[in-house]
C-alpha positions as CSV (number, residue, x, y, z in Angstrom):
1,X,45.3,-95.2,-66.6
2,X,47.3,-96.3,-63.8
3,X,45.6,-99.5,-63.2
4,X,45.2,-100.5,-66.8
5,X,48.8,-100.7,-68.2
6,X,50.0,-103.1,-65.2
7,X,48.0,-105.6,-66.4
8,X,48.2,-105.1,-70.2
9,X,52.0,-105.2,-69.6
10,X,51.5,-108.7,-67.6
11,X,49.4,-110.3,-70.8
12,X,51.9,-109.0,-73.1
13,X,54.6,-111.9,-72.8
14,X,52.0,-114.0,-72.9
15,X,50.4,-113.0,-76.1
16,X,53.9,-113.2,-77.5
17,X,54.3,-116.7,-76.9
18,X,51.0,-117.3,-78.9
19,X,50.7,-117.3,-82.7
20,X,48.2,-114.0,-82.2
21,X,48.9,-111.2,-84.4
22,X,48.6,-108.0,-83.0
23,X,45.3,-107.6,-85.4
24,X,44.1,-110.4,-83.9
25,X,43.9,-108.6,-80.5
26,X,42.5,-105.6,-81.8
27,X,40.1,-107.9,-83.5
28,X,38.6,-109.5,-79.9
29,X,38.9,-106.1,-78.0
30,X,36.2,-104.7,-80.9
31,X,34.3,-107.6,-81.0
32,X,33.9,-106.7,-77.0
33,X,33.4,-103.2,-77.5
34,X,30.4,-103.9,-80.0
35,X,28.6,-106.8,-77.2
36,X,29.8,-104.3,-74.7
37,X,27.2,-102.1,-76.9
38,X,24.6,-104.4,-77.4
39,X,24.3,-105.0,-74.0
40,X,23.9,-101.2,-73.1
41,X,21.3,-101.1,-75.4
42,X,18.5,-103.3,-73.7
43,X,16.6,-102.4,-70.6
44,X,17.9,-105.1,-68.5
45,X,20.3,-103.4,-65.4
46,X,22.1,-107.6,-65.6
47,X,23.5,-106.7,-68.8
48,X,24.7,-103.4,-68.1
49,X,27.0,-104.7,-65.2
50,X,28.3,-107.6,-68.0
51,X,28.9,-104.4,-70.1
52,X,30.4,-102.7,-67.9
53,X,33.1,-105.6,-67.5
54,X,33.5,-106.4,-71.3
55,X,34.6,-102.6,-71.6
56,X,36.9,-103.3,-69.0
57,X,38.6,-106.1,-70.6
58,X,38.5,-104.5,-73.7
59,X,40.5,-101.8,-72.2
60,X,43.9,-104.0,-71.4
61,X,43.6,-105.5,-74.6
62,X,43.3,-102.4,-76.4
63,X,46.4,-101.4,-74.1
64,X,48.2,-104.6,-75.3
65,X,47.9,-104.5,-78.7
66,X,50.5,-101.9,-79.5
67,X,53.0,-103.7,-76.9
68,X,52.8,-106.9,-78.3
69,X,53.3,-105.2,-81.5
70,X,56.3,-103.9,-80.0
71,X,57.5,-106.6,-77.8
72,X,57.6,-108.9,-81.2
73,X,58.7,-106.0,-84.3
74,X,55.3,-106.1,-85.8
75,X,54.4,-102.6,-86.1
76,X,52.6,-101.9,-88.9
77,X,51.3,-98.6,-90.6
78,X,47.8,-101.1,-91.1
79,X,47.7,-102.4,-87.0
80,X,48.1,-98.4,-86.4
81,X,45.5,-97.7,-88.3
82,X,43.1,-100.8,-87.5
83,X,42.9,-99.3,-83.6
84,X,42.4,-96.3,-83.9
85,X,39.6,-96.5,-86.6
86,X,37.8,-99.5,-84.8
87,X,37.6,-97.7,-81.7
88,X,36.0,-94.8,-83.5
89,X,33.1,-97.5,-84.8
90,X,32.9,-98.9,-81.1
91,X,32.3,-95.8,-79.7
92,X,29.9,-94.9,-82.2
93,X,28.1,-97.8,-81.5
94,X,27.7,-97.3,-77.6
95,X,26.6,-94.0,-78.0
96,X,23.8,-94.7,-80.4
97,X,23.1,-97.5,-77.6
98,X,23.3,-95.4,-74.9
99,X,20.8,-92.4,-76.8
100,X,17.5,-94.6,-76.0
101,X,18.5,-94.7,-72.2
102,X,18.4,-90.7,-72.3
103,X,14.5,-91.0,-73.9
104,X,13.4,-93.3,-70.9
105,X,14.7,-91.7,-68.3
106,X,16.7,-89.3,-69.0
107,X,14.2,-86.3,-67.2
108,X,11.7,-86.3,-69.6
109,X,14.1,-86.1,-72.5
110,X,12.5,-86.9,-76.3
111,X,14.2,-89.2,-78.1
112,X,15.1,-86.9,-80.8
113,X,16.7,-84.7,-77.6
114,X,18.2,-87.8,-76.7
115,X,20.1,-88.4,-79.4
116,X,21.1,-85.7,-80.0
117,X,22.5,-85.4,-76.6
118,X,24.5,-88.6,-77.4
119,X,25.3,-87.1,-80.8
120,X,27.4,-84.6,-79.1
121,X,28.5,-86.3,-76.1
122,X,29.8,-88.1,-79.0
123,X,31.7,-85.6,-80.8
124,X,32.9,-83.8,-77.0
125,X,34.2,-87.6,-76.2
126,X,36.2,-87.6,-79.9
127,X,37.4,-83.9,-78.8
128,X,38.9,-85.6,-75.4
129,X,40.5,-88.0,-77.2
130,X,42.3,-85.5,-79.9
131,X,43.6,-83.5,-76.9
132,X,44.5,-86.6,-75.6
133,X,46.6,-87.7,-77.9
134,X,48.0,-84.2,-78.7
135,X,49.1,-83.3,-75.7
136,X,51.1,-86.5,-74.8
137,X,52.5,-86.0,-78.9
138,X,53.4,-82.3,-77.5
139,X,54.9,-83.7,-74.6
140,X,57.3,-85.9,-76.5
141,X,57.8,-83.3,-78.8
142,X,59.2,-80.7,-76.1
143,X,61.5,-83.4,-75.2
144,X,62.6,-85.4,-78.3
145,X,61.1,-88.5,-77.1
146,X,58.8,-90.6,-78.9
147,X,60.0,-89.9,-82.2
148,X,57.8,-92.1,-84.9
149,X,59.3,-92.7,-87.9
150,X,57.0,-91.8,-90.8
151,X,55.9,-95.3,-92.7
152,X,57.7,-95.8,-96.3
153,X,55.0,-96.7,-98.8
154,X,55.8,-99.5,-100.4
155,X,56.3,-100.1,-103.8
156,X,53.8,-102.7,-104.9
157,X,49.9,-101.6,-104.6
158,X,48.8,-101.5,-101.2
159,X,46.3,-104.0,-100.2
160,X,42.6,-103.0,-100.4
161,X,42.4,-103.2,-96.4
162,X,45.2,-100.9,-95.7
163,X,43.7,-98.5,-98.2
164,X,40.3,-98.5,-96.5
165,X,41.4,-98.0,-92.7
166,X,43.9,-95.3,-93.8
167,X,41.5,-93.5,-95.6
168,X,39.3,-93.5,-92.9
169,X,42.1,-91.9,-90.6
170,X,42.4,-89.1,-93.0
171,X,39.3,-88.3,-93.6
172,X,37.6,-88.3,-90.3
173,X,40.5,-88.2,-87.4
174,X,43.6,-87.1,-88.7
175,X,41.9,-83.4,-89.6
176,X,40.7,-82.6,-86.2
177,X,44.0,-83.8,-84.7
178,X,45.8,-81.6,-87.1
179,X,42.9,-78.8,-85.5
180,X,44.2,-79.6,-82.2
181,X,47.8,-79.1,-83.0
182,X,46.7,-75.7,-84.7
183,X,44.4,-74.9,-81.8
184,X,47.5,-75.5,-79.2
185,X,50.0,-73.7,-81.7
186,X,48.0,-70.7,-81.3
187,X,47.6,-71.1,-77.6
188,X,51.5,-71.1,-76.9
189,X,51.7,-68.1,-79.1
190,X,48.7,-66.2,-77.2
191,X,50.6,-67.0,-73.8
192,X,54.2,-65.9,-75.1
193,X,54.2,-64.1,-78.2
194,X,56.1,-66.9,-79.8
195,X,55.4,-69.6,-82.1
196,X,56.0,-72.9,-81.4
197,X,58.9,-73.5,-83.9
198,X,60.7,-69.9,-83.0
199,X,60.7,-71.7,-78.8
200,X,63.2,-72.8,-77.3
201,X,63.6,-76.1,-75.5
202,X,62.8,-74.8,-72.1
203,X,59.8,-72.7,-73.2
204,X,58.0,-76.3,-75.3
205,X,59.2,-78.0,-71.9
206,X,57.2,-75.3,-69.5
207,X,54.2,-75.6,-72.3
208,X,53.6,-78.9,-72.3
209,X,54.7,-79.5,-68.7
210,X,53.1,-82.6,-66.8
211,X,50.2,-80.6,-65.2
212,X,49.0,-80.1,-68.8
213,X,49.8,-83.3,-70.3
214,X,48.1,-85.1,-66.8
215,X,45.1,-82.9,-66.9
216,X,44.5,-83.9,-70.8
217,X,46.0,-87.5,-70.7
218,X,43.8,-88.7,-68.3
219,X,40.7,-87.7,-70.9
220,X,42.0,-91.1,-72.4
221,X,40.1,-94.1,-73.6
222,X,40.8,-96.0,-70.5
223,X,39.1,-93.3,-68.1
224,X,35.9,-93.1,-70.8
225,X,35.2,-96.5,-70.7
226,X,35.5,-96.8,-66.6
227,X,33.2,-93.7,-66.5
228,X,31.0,-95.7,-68.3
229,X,31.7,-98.7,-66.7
230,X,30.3,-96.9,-63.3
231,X,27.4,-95.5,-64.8
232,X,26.0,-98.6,-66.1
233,X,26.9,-100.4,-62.6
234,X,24.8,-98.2,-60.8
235,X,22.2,-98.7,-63.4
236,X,22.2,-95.3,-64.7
237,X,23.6,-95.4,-68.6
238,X,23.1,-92.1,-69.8
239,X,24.6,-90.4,-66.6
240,X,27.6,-91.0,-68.9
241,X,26.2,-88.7,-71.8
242,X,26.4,-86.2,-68.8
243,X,29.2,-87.0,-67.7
244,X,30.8,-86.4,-71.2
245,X,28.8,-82.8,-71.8
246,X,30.8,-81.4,-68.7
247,X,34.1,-82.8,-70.3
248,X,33.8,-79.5,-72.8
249,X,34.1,-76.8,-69.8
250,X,36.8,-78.7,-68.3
251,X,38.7,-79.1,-71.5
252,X,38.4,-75.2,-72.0
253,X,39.5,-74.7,-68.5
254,X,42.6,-76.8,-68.4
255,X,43.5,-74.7,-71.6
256,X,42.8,-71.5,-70.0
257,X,44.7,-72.5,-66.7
258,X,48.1,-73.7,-69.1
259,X,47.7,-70.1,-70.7
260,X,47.8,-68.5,-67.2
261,X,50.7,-70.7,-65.7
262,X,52.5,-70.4,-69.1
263,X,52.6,-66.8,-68.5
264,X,53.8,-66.7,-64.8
265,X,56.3,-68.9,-65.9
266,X,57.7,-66.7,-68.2
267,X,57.1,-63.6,-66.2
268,X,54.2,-62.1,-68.2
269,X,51.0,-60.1,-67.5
C-alpha cells in the first residue's frame, strides 16, 4: 500500500544501524500478528481496537524486513522462506479467531457455519495473495525487471530450520502459486491465441499492464490487514470474513475484464 512502504522505508536505516537480523524482524512482526489474534478472539470491543493497531505495526515491519535484508546483503533463501510461511500461520491464526465472532453475531450463524465461513474466507484470502504475488511476478516478467536469481544449494547439509520452512513453501504455497501462473498462462492464450512464451514483448507488456497488476496488487497483505483493522474498529470482526467472501467475484471479474481489454488491444472479437 501507499501509506505502508513510506514508513517501512523510514525504519529501514534505522534497523540497519542495529545488530537486528532481518529474522529478527520477522520474528516481532509474528509475535504481533499472533497477540494481534489473541486479542480478536475475546469479546471485549478494547482489544479489538489494540488489534487492530498491532496488525498495523505488523504491517511496516513485515514491509521492512526484506529492505533491511537488502539495504545490508542479507538475503537469504531461509529469511525468504521464514515470511512467507509465518504469515501463512498468522493468518491462520486470526481466522480461527475471528470464526467465533461469526457464531455470536454473525445473523444467526452456527458455529460450525461460522467456521466454515472463516475456513474459506481463509482459503479466498490465500487465493488474493497468490494473484497478488503473481501478477506483480508477471509484471516484472513482461519487462525483465525483478529478475531473482535462483538460490545455489549449498554443499554441506542444510540446517534443520531451513529444511522445515522450505518444505512448508513447497508443500502448501508454492503449488497454488504454480496454479496461478498456469491459470494466467491459459488466460493470455484464451484472449490471444498465443502462449505466453510464443509473445512478444509488447503483447506480455499489454497482458500484464498496470490496470491488471493495480487491480490484483492491491489484494496484498497490507490492504487485508487494514480491512481488518476497520472491521474490528468499528467493532464488527467478522464483517471481515465478509469482506473476504466478496474478494472471489471481484478476483473473477478483474480476470474477465483483462481478457476483454487484452482483446481490444489486440484488435480481436
Amino acid at each position: 500500500m501507499v501509506a505502508v512502504q513510506p514508513a517501512a522505508n523510514a525504519i529501514v536505516p534505522l534497523l540497519a544501524r542495529t545488530s537486528l537480523e532481518p529474522w529478527h524482524v520477522v520474528a516481532c512482526h509474528t509475535v504481533l500478528g499472533f497477540l494481534a489474534a489473541g486479542l480478536v478472539a475475546t469479546r471485549q470491543p478494547g482489544n479489538w481496537l489494540a488489534a487492530a493497531a498491532l496488525l498495523q505495526v505488523k504491517t511496516v515491519l513485515d514491509n521492512a524486513d526484506g529492505g533491511l535484508a537488502r539495504a545490508t546483503g542479507r538475503v537469504t533463501e531461509f529469511g525468504r522462506y521464514l515470511d512467507t510461511v509465518c504469515d501463512l500461520a498468522v493468518n491462520v491464526a486470526l481466522f480461527a479467531a475471528l470464526a467465533s465472532h461469526g457464531a455470536a453475531g454473525g445473523g444467526g450463524l452456527g458455529a460450525a457455519a461460522a467456521a466454515l465461513g472463516s475456513a474459506t474466507a481463509l482459503v479466498i484470502v490465500t487465493l488474493a495473495l497468490s494473484a497478488d504475488f503473481g501478477a506483480q511476478k508477471r509484471y516484472e516478467e513482461a519487462r525483465g525487471l525483478g529478475a531473482r536469481p535462483t538460490p545455489v544449494a549449498p554443499a554441506r547439509r542444510d540446517p534443520w530450520y531451513l529444511a522445515f520452512v522450505r518444505g512448508v513453501y513447497r508443500t502448501v504455497l508454492a503449488p497454488q502459486d504454480r496454479a496461478y501462473q498456469a491459470m494466467d498462462g491459459a488466460l493470455f492464450r484464451l484472449a490471444g491465441g498465443t502462449a505466453w512464451d510464443a509473445a512478444t514483448a509488447g503483447q506480455r507488456q499489454r497482458w500484464a499492464d498496470l490496470f491488471s497488476t493495480g487491480a490484483l496488487v492491491n489484494l496484498g497483505l497490507s490492504t487485508q490487514y487494514l480491512a481488518l483493522g476497520v472491521a474490528l474498529a468499528l467493532g464488527m470482526p467478522y464483517a471481515y470474513v465478509v469482506i473476504c467472501w466478496c474478494q472471489l467475484p471481484y478476483l473473477l471479474a478483474v480476470q474477465a475484464l483483462r481478457v476483454a481489454r487484452y482483446r481490444a488491444a489486440e484488435g480481436r472479437r
